[in-house]
C-alpha positions as CSV (number, residue, x, y, z in Angstrom):
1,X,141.6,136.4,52.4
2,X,140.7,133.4,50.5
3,X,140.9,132.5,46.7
4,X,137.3,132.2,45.0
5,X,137.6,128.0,43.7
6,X,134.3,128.6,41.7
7,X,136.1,131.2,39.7
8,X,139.7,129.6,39.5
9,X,137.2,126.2,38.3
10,X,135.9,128.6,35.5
11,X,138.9,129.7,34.8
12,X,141.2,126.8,34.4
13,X,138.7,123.8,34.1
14,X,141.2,121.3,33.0
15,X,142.1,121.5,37.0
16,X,139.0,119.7,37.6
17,X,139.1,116.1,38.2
18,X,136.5,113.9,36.8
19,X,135.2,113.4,40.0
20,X,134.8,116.0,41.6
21,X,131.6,117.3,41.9
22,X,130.4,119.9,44.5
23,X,126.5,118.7,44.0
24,X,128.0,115.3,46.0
25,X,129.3,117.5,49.0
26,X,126.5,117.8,51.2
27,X,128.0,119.9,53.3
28,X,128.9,122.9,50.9
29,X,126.8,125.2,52.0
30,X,128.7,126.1,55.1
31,X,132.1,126.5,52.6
32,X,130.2,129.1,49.9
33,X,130.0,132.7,49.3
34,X,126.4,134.5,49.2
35,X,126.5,134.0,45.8
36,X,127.4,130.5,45.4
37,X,131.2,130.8,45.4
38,X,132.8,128.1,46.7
39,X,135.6,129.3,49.2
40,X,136.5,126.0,51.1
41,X,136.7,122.5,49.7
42,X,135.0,120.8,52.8
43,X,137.3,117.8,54.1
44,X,135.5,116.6,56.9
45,X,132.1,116.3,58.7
46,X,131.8,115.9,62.6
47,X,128.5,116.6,64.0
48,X,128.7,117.3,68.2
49,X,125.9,114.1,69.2
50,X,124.8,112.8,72.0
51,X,127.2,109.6,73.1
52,X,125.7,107.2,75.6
53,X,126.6,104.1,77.2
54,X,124.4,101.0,75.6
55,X,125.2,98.7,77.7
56,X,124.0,100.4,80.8
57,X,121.2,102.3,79.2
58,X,120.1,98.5,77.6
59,X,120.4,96.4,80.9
60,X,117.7,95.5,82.5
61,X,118.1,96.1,86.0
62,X,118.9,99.6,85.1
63,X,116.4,100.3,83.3
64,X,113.9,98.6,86.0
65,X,115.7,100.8,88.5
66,X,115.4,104.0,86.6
67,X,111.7,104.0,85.9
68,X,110.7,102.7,89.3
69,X,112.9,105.7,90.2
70,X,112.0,108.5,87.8
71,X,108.7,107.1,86.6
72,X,109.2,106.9,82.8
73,X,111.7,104.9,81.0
74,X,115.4,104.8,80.2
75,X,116.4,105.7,76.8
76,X,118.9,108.1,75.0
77,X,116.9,111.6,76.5
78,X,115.6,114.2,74.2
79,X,115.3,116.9,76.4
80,X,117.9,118.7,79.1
81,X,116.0,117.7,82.1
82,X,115.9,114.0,81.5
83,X,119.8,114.5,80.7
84,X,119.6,115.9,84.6
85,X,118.1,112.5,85.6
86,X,119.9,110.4,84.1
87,X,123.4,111.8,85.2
88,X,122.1,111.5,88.6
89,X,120.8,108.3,88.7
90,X,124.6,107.0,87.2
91,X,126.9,109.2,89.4
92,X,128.4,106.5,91.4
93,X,131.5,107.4,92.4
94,X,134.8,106.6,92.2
95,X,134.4,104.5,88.9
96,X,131.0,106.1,87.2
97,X,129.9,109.0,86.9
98,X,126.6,110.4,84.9
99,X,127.5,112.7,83.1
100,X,130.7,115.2,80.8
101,X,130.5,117.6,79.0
102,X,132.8,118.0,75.5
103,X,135.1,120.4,76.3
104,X,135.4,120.6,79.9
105,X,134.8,123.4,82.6
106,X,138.4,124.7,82.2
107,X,138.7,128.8,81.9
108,X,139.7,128.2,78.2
109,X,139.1,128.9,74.2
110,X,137.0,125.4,74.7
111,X,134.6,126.6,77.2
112,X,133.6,129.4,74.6
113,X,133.6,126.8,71.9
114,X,131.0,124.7,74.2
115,X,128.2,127.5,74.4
116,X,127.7,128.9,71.1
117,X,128.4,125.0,69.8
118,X,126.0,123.3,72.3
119,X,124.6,124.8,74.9
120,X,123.1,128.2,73.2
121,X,121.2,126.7,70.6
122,X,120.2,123.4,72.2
123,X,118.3,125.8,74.8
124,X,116.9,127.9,71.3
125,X,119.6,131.2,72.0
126,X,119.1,132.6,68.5
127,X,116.5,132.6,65.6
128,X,114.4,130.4,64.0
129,X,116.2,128.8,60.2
130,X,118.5,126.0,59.3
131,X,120.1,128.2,56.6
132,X,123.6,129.3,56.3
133,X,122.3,132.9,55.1
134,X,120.2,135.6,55.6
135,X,119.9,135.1,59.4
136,X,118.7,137.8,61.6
137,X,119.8,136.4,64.7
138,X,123.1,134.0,64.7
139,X,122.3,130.9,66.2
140,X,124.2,130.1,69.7
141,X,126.1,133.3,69.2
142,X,122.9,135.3,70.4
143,X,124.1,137.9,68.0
144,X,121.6,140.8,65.7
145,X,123.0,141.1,62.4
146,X,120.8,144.1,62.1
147,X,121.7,146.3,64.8
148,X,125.1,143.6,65.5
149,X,123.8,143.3,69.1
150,X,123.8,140.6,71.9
151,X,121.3,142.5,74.2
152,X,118.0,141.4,73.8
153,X,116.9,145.6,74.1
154,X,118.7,145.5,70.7
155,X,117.2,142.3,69.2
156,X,120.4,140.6,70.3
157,X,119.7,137.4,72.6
158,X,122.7,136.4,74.8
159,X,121.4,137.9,77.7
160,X,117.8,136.4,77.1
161,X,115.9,134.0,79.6
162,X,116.8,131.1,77.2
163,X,120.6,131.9,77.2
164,X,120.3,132.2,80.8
165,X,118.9,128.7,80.9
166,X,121.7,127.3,79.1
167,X,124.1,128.6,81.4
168,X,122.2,126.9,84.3
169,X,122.0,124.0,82.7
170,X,125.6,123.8,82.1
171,X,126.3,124.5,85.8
172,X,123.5,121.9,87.0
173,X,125.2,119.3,85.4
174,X,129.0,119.6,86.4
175,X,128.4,118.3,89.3
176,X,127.8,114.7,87.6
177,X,130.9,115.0,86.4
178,X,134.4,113.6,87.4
179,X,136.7,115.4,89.6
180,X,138.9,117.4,87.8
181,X,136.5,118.7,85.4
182,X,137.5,122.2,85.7
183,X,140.9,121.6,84.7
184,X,140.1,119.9,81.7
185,X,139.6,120.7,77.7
186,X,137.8,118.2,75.2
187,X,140.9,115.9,75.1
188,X,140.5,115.0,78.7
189,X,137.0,115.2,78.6
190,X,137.2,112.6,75.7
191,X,139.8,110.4,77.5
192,X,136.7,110.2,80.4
193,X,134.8,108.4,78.2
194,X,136.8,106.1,76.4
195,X,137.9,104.9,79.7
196,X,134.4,103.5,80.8
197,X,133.8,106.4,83.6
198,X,131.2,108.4,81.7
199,X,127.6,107.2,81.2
200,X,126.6,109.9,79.0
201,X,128.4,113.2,77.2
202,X,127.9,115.2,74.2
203,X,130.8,115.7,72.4
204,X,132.6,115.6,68.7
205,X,132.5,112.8,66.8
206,X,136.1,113.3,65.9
207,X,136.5,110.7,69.0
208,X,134.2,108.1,67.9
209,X,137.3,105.9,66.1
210,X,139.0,106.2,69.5
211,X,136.1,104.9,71.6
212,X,135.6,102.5,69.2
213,X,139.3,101.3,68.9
214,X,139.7,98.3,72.3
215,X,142.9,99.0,72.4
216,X,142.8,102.2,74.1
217,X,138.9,102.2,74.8
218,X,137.2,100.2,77.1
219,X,133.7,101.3,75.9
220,X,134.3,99.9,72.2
221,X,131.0,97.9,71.4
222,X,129.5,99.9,74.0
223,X,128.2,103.0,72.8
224,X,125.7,104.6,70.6
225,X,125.0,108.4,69.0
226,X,121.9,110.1,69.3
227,X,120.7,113.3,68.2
228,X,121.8,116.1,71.1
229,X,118.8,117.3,74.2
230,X,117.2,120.3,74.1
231,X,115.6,122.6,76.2
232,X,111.9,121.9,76.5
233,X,111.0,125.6,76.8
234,X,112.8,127.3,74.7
235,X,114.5,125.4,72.0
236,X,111.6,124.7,68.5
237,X,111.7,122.6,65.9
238,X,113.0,125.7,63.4
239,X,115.8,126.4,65.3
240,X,119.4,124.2,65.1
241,X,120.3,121.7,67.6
242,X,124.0,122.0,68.1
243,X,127.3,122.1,65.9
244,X,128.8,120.2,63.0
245,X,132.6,120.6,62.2
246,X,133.0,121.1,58.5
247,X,136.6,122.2,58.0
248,X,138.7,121.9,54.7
249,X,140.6,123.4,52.1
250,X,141.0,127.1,51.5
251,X,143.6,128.9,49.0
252,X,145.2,132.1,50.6
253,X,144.8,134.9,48.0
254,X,148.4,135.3,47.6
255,X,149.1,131.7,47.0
256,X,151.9,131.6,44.5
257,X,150.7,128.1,43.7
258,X,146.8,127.9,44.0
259,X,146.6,125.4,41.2
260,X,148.1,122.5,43.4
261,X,146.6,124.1,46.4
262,X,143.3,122.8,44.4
263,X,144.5,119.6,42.9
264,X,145.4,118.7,46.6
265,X,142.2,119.4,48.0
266,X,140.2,117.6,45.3
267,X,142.2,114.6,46.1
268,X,141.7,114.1,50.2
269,X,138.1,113.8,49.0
270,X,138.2,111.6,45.8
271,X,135.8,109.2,46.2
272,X,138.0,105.8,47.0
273,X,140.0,108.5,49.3
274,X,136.6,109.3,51.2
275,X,135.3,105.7,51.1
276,X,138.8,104.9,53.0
277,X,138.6,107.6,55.5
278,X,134.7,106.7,57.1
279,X,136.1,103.4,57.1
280,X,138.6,104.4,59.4
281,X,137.7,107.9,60.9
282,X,134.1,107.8,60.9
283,X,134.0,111.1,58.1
284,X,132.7,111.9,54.8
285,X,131.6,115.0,53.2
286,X,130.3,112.9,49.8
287,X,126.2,111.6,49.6
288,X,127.7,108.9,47.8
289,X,130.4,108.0,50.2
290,X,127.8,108.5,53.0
291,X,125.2,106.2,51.6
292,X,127.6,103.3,50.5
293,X,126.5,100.1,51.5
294,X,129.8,99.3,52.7
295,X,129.7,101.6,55.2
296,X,127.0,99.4,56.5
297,X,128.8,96.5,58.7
298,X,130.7,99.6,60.6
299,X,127.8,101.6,61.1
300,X,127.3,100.1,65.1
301,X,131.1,99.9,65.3
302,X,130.8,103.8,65.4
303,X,127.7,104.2,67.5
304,X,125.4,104.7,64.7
305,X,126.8,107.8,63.1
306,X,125.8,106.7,59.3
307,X,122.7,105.8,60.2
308,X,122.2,109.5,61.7
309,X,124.0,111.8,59.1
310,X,122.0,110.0,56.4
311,X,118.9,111.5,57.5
312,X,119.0,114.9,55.7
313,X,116.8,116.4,58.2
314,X,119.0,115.8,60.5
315,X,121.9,117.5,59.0
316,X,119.9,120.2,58.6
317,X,120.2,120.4,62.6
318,X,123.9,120.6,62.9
319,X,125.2,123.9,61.8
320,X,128.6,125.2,61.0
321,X,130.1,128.7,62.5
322,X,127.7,131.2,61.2
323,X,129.5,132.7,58.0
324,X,129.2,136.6,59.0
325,X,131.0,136.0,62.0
326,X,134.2,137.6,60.6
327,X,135.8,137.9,63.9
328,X,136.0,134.6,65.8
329,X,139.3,134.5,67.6
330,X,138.2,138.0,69.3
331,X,135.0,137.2,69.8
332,X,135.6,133.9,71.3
333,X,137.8,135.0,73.7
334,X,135.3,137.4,75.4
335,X,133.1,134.2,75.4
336,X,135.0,131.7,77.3
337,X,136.7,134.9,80.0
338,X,133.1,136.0,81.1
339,X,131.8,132.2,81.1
340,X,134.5,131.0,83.2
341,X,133.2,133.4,85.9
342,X,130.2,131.4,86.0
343,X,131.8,128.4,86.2
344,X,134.2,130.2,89.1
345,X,131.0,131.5,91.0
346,X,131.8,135.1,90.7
347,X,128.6,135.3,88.6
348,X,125.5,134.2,88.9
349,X,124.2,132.4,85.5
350,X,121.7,135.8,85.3
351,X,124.5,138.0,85.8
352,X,127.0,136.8,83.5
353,X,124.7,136.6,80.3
354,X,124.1,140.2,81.0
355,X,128.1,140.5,81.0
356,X,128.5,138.3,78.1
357,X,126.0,140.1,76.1
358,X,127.5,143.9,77.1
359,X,130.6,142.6,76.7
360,X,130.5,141.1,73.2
361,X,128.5,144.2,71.9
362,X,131.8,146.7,73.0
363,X,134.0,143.9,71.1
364,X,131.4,144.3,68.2
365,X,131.7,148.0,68.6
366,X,135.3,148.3,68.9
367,X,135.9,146.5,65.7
368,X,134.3,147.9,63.8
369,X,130.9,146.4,62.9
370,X,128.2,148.7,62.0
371,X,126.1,149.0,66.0
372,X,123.0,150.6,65.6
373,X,122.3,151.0,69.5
């Protein structure tokens, strides 16, 4: 579907700008070909991270309150179950509430988006590897790329005790949540936060300019990022944490213009372009953008993000949507329909990952992907 840059680079290198250079994008890997190709000139980086309320997690009658409470103390959590804690011990209604989730309880595309984002592999649904390739088993989508499967009888994993967990999880901590949270979609969700009502949410960094902007936020100077929970059982340290969105530039194959479809894309992301946009947007897709010192003075005006993506172990955590996934809008849908009936109560968190999983194996089948069950 999409024009191979590496090759139209080859071909016509007086295209390329003096710099441009792909060894500077660190997030490449999730825009190649098997063989190195590049098929998408990334344009942006958003990591899903933990956002949490500083002031209240830093105060010290809080914190007094929550360890004489809970026993240990208050800090951005690392695993699911102090997530559970923490939400309860902030859920003071009408005006706070403990805890949202990024894209809402809502029977829509961005319930499916939340699972295989989020909540699959923050509770370890898939294999172990941070690589784009060569993955057995797709992290959060719980599928086989052997036998394409989501059963666990066929290697698959979305109806595995861990996936199960996630769901349960999910479910545990709605009711932290505002009212309203099952008519909602990340927008709304996001809105929840900026407007002071949310201690704690993991969600796209897309929306850290906007909590950090006063004048439609009232938690600006208030918040910080931390790496997203996990599952103490069943998430290890091999496995991803949660989702990065790396979107960008592709050429259609039957562009009758590729040449300024490249030009374009190699400006967004020339470097004064990129220096412009973290400034402002909190995203860069260059190391040398990334690593600027003056990035420095804004790096607590936006939570901390810099100071996280820097790390190149933690990138490594945040993946993109697994390349052999071919088929997302089909795919997705059967996600978010069975999920919802979880969220409804039809199912019980056991019964609808045995749904998901049977269901998204007939989807594989019916399309066309090579089953071997």
């Amino acid at each position: 579907w999409v024009m191979d840059i590496t090759k139209l680079m080859e071909e016509r290198p007086e295209l390329v700008e003096p710099g441009f250079d792909p060894n500077d994008i660190f997030c490449l890997d999730y825009c190649v070909d098997p063989r190195g190709h590049i098929l998408t000139i990334p344009a942006e980086y958003y990591p899903k991270t933990y956002v949490y309320r500083s002031d209240l997690f830093e105060s010290p009658d809080e914190k007094k309150a929550f360890k004489s409470k809970y026993g240990y103390d208050l800090e951005p959590p690392r695993y699911w179950d102090q997530v559970h804690d923490i939400a309860e011990f902030f859920t003071r209604p009408p005006d706070l509430y403990g805890w949202i989730n990024a894209c809402g309880a809502k029977a829509h595309v961005a319930l499916g988006f939340d699972f295989f984002e989020t909540w699959f592999p923050s509770c370890g649904v898939g294999g172990e590897g941070l690589s784009p390739y060569n993955r057995k088993l797709l992290p959060g989508w719980g599928i086989n790329t052997e036998t394409w499967s989501a059963r666990t009888e066929y290697g698959g994993a979305l109806d595995s005790e861990a996936a199960v967990k996630a769901i349960d999880w999910f479910l545990k901590l709605l009711k932290f949540a505002p009212p309203g949270i099952k008519g909602w979609i990340y927008v709304e969700c996001a809105e929840q936060v900026a407007a002071g009502r949310v201690t704690q949410t993991v969600t796209y960094t897309q929306f850290l300019s906007t909590f950090a902007n006063p004048k439609v936020s009232k938690i600006a100077g208030k918040f910080k990022v931390a790496m997203p929970p996990v599952d103490r059982e069943y998430w290890t340290p091999f496995k991803p944490i949660g989702y990065a969105d790396i979107s960008g530039y592709c050429i259609p194959w039957c562009s009758p213009n590729p040449e300024l479809g490249f030009l374009w894309s190699q400006f967004v992301i020339s470097p004064l372009n990129e220096l412009d946009r973290a400034k402002s947007i909190n995203t860069t897709v260059r190391t040398s953008v990334l690593m600027s010192p003056e990035l420095d003075p804004l790096n607590a005006k936006f939570g901390g993000i810099f100071t996280m993506i820097r790390d190149p172990i933690a990138q490594k955590y945040f993946i993109g949507t697994p390349l052999e996934v071919g088929d997302y809008a089909p795919l997705l849908y059967v996600f978010y329909t069975e999920l919802a009936k979880a969220v409804s109560g039809e199912l019980t968190p056991k019964e609808c990952a045995k749904e998901l999983a049977k269901e998204i194996d007939a989807k594989l089948k019916e399309l066309g992907y090579p089953v071997k069950w």
